[in-house]
C-alpha positions as CSV (number, residue, x, y, z in Angstrom):
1,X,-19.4,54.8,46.2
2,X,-22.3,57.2,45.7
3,X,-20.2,58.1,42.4
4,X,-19.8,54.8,40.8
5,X,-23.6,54.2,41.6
6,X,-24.3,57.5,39.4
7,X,-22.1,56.0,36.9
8,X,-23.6,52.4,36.8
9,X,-27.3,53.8,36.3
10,X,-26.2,56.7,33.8
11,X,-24.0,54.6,31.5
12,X,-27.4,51.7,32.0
13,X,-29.8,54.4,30.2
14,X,-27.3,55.4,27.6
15,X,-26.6,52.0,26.5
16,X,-30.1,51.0,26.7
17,X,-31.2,54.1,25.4
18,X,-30.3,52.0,22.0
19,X,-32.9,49.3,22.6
20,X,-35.9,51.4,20.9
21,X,-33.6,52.2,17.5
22,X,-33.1,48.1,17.7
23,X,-36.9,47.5,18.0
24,X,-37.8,49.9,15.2
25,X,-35.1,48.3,12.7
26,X,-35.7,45.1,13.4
27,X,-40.0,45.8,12.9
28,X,-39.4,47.9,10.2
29,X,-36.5,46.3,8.2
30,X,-35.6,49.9,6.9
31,X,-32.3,51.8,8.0
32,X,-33.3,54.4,5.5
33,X,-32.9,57.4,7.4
34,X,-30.4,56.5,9.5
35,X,-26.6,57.5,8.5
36,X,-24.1,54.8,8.9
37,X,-21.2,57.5,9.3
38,X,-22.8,58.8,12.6
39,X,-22.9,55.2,14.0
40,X,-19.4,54.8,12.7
41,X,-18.3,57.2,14.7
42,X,-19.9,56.6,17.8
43,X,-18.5,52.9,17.3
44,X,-15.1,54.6,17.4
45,X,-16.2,56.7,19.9
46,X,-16.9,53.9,22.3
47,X,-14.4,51.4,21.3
48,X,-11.8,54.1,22.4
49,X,-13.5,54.8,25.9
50,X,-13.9,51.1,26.3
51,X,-9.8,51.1,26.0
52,X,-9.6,53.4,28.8
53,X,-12.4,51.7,30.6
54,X,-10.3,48.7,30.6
55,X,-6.8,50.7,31.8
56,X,-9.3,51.4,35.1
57,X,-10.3,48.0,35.4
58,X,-6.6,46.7,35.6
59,X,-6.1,49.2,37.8
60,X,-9.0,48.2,40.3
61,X,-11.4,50.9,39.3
62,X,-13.8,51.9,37.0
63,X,-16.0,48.4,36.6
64,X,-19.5,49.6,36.2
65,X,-17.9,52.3,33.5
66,X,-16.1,49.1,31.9
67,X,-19.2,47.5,32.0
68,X,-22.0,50.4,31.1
69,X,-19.4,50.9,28.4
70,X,-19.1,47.3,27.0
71,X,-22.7,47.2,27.2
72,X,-22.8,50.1,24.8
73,X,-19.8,49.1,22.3
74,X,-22.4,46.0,21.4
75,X,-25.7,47.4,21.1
76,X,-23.3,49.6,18.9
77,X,-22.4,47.0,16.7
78,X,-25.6,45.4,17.1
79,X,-26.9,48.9,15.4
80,X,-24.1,48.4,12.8
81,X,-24.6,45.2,11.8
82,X,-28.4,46.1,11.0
83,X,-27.5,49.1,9.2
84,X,-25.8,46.8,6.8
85,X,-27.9,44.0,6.5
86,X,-31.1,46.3,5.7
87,X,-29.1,49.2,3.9
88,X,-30.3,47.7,0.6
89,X,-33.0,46.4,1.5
90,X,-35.9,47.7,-0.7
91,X,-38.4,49.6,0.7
92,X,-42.5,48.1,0.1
């Protein structure tokens, strides 16, 4: 129990440990210096955890990784999403 309480307040700061790269693109507009390969890949990265995290799930374990994880997967493609609509956005 103590585990999966580790795990539910870990995988909470790394998916909102996104929230701050969210506020600054949506202030600034700019996704300038940020490379859309790297956030590719951690997309990929995720979506393939978030497979296994739902294997545990059907298997009666693993819900707050299945969760922290889904949580991440979309501020991921929240992230993505911006990095496209600003990527040619002009800079003032």
């Amino acid at each position: 129990m103590v585990f999966a309480l580790f795990q539910l307040v870990g995988g909470i700061i790394l998916a909102f440990g996104w929230i701050p790269q969210i506020a600054q693109i949506l202030k600034t507009k700019s996704v300038r210096d940020l490379n859309p390969k790297t956030f590719r890949l951690l997309f990929i990265g995720i979506g393939l955890m978030e497979v296994y995290a739902v294997r545990l799930a059907t298997q009666g374990v693993g819900y707050a990784f299945l969760v922290t994880n889904s949580l991440s997967l979309l501020l991921m493609l929240f992230i993505l999403v911006l990095i496209f609509r600003y990527r040619n956005t002009k800079e003032k």
